[in-house]
C-alpha positions as CSV (number, residue, x, y, z in Angstrom):
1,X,0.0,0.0,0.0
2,X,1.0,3.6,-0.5
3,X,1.6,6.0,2.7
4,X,-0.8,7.3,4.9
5,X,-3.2,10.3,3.9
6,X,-4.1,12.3,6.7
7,X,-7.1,14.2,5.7
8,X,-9.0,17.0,7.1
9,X,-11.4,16.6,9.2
10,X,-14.4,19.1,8.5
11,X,-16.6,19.0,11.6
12,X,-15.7,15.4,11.9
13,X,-16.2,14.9,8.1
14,X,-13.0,13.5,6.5
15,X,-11.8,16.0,3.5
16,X,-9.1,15.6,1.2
17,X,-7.9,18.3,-0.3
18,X,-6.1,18.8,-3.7
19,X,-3.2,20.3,-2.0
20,X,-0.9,18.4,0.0
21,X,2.2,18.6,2.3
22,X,4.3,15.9,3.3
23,X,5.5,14.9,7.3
24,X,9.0,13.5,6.5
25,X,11.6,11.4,8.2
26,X,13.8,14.2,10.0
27,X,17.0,12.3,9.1
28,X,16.5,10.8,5.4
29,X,13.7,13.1,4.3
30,X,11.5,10.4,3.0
31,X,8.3,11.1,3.2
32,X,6.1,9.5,5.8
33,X,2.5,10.5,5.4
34,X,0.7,12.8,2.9
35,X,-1.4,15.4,4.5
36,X,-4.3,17.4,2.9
37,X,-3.5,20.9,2.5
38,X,-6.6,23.6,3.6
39,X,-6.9,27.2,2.8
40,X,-8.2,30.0,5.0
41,X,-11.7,29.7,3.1
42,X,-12.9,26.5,3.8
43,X,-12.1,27.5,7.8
44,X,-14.4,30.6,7.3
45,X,-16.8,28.1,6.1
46,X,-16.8,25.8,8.2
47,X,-16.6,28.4,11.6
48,X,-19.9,29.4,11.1
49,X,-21.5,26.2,11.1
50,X,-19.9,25.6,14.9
51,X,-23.3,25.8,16.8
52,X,-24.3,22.4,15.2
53,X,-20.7,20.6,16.5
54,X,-21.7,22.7,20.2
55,X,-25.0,20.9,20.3
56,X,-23.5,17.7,19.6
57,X,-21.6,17.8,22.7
58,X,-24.1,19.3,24.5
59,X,-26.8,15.4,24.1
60,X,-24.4,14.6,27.1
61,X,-23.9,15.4,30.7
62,X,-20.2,16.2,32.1
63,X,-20.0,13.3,33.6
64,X,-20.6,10.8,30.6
65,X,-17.9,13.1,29.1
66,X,-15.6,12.4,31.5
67,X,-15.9,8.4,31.6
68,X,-15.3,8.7,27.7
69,X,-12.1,10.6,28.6
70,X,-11.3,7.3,30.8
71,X,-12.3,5.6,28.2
72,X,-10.3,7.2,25.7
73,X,-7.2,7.2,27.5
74,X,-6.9,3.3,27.5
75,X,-7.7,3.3,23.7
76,X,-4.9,5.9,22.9
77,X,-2.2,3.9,25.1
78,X,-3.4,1.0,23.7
79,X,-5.1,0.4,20.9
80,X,-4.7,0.3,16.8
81,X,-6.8,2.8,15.2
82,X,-7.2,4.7,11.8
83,X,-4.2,6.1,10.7
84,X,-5.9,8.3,7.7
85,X,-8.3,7.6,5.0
86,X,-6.6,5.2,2.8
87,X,-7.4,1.9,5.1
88,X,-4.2,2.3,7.3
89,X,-4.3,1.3,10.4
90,X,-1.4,2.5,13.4
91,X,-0.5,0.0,16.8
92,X,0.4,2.1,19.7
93,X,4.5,1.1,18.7
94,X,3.8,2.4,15.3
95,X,2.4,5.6,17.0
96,X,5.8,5.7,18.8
97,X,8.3,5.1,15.5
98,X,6.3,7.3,13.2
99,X,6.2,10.4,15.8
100,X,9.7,9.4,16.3
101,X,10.7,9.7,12.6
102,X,8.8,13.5,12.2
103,X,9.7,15.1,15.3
104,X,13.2,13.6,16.3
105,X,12.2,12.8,19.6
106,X,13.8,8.7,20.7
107,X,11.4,6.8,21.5
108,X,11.6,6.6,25.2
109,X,10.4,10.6,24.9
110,X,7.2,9.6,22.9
111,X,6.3,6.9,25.0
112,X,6.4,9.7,28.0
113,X,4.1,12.0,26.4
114,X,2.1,9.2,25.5
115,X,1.8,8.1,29.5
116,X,1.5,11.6,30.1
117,X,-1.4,12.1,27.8
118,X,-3.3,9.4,29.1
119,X,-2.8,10.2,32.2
120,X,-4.8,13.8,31.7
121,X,-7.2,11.9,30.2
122,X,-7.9,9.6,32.9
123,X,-7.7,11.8,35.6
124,X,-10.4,14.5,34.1
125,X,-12.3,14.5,36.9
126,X,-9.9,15.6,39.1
127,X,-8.1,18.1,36.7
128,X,-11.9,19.3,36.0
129,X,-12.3,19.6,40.0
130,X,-9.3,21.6,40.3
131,X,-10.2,23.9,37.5
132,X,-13.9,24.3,38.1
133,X,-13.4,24.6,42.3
134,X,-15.0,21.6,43.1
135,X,-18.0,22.6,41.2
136,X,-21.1,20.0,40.9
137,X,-21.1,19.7,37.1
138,X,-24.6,19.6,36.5
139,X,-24.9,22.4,37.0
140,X,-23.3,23.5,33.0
141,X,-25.3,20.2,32.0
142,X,-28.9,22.3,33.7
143,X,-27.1,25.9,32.9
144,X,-28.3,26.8,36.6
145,X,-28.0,25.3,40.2
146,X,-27.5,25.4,43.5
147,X,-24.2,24.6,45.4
148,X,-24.6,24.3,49.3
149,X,-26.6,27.6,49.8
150,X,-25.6,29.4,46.7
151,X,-27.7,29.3,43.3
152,X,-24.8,29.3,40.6
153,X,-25.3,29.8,36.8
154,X,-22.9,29.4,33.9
155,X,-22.5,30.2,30.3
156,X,-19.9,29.1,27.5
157,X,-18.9,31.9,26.3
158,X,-17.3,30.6,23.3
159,X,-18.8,27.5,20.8
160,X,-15.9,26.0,19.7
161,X,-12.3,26.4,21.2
162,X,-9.2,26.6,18.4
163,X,-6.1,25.2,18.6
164,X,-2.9,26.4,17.1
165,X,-0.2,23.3,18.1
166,X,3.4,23.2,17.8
167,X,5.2,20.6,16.7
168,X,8.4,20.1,19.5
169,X,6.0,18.2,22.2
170,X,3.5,15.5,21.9
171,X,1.9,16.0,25.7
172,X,1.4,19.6,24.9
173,X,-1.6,18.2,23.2
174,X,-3.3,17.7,26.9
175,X,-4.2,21.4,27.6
176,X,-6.8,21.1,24.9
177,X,-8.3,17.6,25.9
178,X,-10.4,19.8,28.8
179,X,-12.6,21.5,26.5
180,X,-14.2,18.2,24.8
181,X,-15.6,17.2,29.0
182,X,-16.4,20.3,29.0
183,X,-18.8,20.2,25.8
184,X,-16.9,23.2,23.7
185,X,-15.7,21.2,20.1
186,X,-12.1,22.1,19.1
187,X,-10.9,23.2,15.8
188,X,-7.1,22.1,15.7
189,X,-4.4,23.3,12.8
190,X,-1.7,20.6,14.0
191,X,2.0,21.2,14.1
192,X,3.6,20.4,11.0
193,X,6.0,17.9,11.7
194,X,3.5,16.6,14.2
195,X,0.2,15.8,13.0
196,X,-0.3,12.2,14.3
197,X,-1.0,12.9,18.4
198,X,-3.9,15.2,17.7
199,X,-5.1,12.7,15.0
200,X,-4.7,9.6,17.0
201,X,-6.4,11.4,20.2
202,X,-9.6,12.4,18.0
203,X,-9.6,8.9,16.6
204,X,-9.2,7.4,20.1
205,X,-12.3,9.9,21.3
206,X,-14.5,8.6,18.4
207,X,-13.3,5.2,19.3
208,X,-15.9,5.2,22.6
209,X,-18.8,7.5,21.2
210,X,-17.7,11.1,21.3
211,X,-19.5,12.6,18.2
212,X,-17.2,13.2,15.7
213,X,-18.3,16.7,15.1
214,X,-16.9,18.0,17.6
215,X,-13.3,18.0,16.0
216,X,-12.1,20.1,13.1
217,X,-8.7,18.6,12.2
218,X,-7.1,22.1,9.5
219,X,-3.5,21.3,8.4
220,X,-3.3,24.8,6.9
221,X,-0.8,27.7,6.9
222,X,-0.5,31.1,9.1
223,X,-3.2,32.6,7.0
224,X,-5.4,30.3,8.1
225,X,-4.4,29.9,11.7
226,X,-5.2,33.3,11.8
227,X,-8.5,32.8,10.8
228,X,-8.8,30.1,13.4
229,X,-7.5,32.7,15.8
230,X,-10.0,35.4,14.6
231,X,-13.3,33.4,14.2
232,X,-13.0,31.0,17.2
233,X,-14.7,32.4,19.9
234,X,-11.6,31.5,22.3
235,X,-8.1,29.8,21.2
236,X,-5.3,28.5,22.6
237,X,-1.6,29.9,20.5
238,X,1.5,27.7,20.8
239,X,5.0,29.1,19.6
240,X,7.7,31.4,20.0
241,X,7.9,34.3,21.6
242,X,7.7,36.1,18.1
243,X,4.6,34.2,17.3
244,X,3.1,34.8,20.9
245,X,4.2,38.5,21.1
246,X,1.7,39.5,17.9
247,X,-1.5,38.4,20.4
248,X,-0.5,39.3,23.7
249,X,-3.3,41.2,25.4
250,X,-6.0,39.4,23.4
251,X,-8.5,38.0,26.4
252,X,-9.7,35.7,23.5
253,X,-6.4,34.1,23.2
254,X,-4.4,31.8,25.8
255,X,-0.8,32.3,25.3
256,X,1.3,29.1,25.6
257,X,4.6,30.6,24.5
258,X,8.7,29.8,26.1
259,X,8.2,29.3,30.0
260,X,11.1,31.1,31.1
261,X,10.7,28.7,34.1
262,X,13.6,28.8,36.9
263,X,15.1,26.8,40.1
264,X,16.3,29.5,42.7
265,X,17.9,28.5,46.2
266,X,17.4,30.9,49.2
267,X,20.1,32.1,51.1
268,X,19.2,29.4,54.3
269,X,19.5,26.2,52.0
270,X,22.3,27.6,49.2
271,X,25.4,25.8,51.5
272,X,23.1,22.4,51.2
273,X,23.0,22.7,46.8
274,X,24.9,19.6,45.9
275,X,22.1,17.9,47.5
276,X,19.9,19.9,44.6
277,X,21.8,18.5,41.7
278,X,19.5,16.0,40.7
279,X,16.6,18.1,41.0
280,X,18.3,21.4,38.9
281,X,19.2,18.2,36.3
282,X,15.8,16.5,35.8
283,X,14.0,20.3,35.6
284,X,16.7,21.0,33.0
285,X,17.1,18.2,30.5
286,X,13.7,16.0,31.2
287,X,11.6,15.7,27.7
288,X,14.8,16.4,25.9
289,X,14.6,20.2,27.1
290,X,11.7,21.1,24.8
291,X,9.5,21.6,27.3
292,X,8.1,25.4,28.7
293,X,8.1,23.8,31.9
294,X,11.9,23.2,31.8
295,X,14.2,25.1,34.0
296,X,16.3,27.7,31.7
297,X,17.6,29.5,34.4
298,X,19.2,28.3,38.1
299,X,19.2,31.7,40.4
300,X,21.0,31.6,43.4
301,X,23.0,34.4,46.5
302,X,26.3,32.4,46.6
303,X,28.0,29.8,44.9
304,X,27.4,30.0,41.5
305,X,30.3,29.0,39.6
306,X,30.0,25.6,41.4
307,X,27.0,25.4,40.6
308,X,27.4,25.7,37.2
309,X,30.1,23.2,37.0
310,X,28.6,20.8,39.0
311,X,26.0,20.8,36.1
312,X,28.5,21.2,33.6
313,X,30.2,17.6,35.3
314,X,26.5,15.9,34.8
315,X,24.9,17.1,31.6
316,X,28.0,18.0,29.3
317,X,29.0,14.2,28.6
318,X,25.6,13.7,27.3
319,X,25.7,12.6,24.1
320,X,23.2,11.7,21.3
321,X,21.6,8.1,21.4
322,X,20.3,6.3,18.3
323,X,16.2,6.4,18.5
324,X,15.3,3.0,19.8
325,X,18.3,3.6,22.5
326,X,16.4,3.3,25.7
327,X,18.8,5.4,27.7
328,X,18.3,8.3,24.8
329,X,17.1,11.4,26.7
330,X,18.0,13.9,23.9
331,X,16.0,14.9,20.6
332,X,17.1,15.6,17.3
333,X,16.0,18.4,15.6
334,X,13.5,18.1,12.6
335,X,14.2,21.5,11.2
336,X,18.5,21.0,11.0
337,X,18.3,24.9,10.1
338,X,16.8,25.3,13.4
339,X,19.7,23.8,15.2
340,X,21.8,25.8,13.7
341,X,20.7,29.0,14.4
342,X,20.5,28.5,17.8
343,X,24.0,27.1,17.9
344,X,25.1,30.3,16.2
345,X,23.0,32.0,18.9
346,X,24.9,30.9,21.6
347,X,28.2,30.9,20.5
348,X,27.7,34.6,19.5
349,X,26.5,35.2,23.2
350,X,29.6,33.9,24.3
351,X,31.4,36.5,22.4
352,X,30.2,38.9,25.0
353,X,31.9,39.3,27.9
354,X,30.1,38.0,31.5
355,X,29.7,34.3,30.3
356,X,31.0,31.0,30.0
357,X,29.9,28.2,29.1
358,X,30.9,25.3,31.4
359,X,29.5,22.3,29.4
360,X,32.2,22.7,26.7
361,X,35.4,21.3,29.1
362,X,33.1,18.0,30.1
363,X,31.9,16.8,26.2
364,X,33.8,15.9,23.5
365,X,33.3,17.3,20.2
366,X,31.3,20.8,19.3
367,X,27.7,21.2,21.1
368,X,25.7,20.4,17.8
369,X,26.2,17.0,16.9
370,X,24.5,14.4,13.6
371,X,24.1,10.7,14.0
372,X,22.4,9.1,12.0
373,X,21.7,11.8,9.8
374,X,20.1,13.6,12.6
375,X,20.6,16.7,14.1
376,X,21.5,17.4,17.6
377,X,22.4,20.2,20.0
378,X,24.0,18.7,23.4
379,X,23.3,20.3,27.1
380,X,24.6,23.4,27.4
381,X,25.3,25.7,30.7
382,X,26.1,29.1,30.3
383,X,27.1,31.2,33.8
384,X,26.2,34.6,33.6
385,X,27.7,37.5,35.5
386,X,24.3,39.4,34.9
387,X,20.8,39.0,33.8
388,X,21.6,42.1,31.2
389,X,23.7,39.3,29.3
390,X,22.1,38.1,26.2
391,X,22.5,34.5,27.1
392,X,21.1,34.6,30.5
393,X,17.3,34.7,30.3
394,X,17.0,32.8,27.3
395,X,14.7,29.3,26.6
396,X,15.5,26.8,23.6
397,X,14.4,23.3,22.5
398,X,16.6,21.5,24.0
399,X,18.2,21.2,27.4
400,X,19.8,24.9,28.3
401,X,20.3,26.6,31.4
402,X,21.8,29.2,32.5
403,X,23.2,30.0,36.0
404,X,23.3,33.1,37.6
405,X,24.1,35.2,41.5
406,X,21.9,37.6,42.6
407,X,22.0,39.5,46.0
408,X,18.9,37.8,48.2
409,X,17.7,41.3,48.7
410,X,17.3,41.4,44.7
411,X,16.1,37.8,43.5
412,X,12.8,38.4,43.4
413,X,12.9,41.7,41.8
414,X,15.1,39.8,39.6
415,X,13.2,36.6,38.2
416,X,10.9,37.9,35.6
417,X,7.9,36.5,34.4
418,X,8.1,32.9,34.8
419,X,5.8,29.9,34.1
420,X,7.3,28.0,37.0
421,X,9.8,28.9,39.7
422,X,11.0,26.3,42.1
423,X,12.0,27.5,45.3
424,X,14.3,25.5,47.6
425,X,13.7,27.6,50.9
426,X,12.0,27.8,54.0
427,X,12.8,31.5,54.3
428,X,9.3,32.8,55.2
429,X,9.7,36.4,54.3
430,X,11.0,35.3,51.0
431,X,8.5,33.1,50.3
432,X,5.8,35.7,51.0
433,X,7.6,37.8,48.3
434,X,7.0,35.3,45.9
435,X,4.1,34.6,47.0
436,X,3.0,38.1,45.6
437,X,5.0,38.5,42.4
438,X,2.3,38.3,39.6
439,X,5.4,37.5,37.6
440,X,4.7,33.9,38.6
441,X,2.1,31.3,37.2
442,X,2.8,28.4,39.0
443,X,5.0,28.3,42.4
444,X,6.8,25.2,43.6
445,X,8.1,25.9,47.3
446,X,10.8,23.2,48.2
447,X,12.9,20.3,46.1
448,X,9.8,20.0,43.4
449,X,10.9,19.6,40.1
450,X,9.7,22.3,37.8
451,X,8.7,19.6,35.5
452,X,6.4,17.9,38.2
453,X,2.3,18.4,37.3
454,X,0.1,18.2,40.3
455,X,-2.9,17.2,38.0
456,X,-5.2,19.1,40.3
457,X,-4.0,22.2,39.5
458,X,-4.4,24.7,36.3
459,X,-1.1,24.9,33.6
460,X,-0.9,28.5,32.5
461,X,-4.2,29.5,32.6
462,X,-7.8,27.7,33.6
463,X,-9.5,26.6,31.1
464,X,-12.7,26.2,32.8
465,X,-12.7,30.3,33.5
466,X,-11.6,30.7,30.0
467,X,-14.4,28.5,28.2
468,X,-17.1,29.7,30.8
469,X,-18.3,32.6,33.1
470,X,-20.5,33.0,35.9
471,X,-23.7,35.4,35.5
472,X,-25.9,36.6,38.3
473,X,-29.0,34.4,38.6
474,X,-32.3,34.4,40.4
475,X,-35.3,32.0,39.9
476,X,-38.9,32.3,41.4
């Protein structure tokens, strides 16, 4: 048989288009799947007809929602389901070696977004309890209730929730999984290198009953993200901080753009940091680095430059692993060009006095590597003097941090906004500090991995507050 033809899916309605692209092999170039192509008028179409994919949804009660979610999970992890229109057919491994292939990730990295995927699936409930407050459900299946003494009332304020995905992470498809309990359809335009997790999750929600318009599957281009962005009553924007930057401010847009997330040690636990080494590693270089959750920056009052080099002595040896290595922990790269230009990045950072990079006296070799025709970029540390250096608040896909010393009476004035900062202290009056930065989305106080998702509490936003609102409500 020929290769695999993802098509669009129209409100659930399988469209190919004559225009295709091609998800390739990162490493040969061979291509792996065709995908149909759409243009930014068939999404203005299809927009408007949203309110039919909404009332879909709506023939079921939260809680049904949520067992399909259960449901699902198990059929994602482990199941063969359509891969396409053209009679393929794709086993959980061949999920794995295909998303392998496209996005350079070894395999041991797909199979932990995969877990992780399933996981936010299975748990709904109590990601949906954590969201919605412990609110009694029923009471967006009724549109009105009462809680204890209280008579509540909610609207959607949105019909359909769009999607704009990258292509560096597989789990990153979880934040949208939410909306679909919550009976808002999604209209996706997938990464693309990285089709096959969003089309393997809606396949996996049609698998136990969800109705299959409410999915719009859009390969398209930026004009017709856009459109998705524009006509979507709410959205959800993955990329860059160029991307991000052009629709910050927009209430109708969730920003999930670089983390900026840090580690920083208080002055009452800095002379206990080699015990912290593992931690400041794993937040570092887990999920190959690519992750907005992954520590780019280690802030500490004292001891810095042993610090860094006792990072430098773990992560610089770290070397590329063929794909179906199971001790592979770093990714290639499926745009080389991409690689590149960050490793030009750096190394003109590194021009400019105030930083050193500490990795480069523990590896052997230059920091971007190939094997096996792929493309690499191995750890890199970089102490700063300053945060006014170029190369000291800086986030890239794979596993970069750098290390800087900061007064205590300035750390944190000096943080930033962050998606996650660890704190290892017990200092109460810093803590309180942080605890009043708006500069900080999520707050780890102690040895907690920034990694580390406590499924019971909102990632970067709630998407509950962001699909819904509250309106004032009396009945006689």
């Amino acid at each position: 048989m020929d290769r695999p033809h993802l098509p669009a899916l129209r409100l659930g309605r399988a469209y190919e288009s004559l225009e295709k692209t091609e998800a390739r092999d990162h490493r040969s170039g061979e291509p792996v799947a065709a995908v149909s192509h759409i243009n930014a008028g068939i999404i203005r179409r299809d927009v408007v007809r949203l309110e039919a994919s909404r009332a879909a949804l709506k023939k079921f009660t939260c809680a049904q929602l949520i067992e399909m979610c259960g449901q699902a999970a198990e059929v994602f992890a482990d199941s063969t389901l359509p891969l396409g229109d053209k009679g393929h057919t794709q086993s959980p491994q061949q999920y794995v070696e295909t998303l392998s292939r496209t996005s350079g990730l070894p395999y041991t990295l797909v199979r932990r977004n995969m877990n992780r995927i399933s996981t936010v699936l299975s748990q709904m409930g109590t990601i949906l309890r954590g969201m919605t407050r412990g609110l009694d459900l029923s009471i967006l299946d009724n549109g009105f209730g009462e809680q204890g003494d209280i008579a509540l009332s909610y609207f959607a304020t949105t019909n359909s929730l769009g999607v704009i995905m990258p292509s560096n992470s597989p789990a990153v498809n979880s934040l949208w999984l939410p909306a679909i309990a919550l009976k808002v359809p999604v209209v996706l335009k997938p990464g693309r290198e990285e089709p096959f997790t969003p089309w393997r999750l809606i396949q996996s929600f049609l698998a136990v009953g969800v109705p299959a318009e409410a999915f719009g599957f859009y390969p398209t281009d930026h004009e017709g993200g856009d459109e998705i962005l524009r006509l979507c009553g709410r959205a959800q924007l993955f990329g860059d901080k160029t991307t991000t930057d052009r629709h910050a401010g927009d209430p109708q847009i969730e920003i999930h753009g670089p983390g900026y997330s840090k580690i920083l040690i208080g002055p009452d636990e800095i002379e206990r940091w080699p015990r912290f080494l593992d931690l400041m590693v794993e937040s570092i270089a887990q999920n190959g680095g690519r992750s907005c959750l992954n520590a780019s920056a280690i802030i500490v009052p004292a001891h810095a430059d042993e610090i860094a080099d006792g990072l430098g002595q773990r992560l610089g040896p770290v070397e590329p692993r063929p794909i179906d290595d199971e001790s592979a922990v770093l990714s290639g790269f499926a745009n080389p060009k991409m690689a590149e230009s960050i490793n030009a990045a750096i190394d003109d950072g590194l021009q400019t006095s105030g930083a050193e990079e500490v990795t480069a006296k523990y590896r052997t070799g230059p920091r971007l590597a190939i094997l096996n025709g792929a493309v690499y970029l191995r750890p890199t540390i970089v102490r700063c003097d300053s945060f006014a250096h170029p190369l000291a608040i800086r986030e890239y896909l794979f596993p970069y941090a750098s290390v800087l010393e900061v007064p205590e009476a300035r750390i944190v004035e000096s943080i930033g906004s962050s998606l996650v900062v660890t704190a290892i202290t017990n200092d109460e009056r810093l803590i309180e500090q942080l605890m009043e930065s708006p500069h900080i989305d999520r707050l780890n106080i102690g040895p907690i991995s920034t990694m580390q998702i406590s499924w019971d509490q909102p990632h970067e936003g709630n998407l509950f507050e962001f699909l819904y609102k509250r309106r004032a409500f009396q009945r006689v």
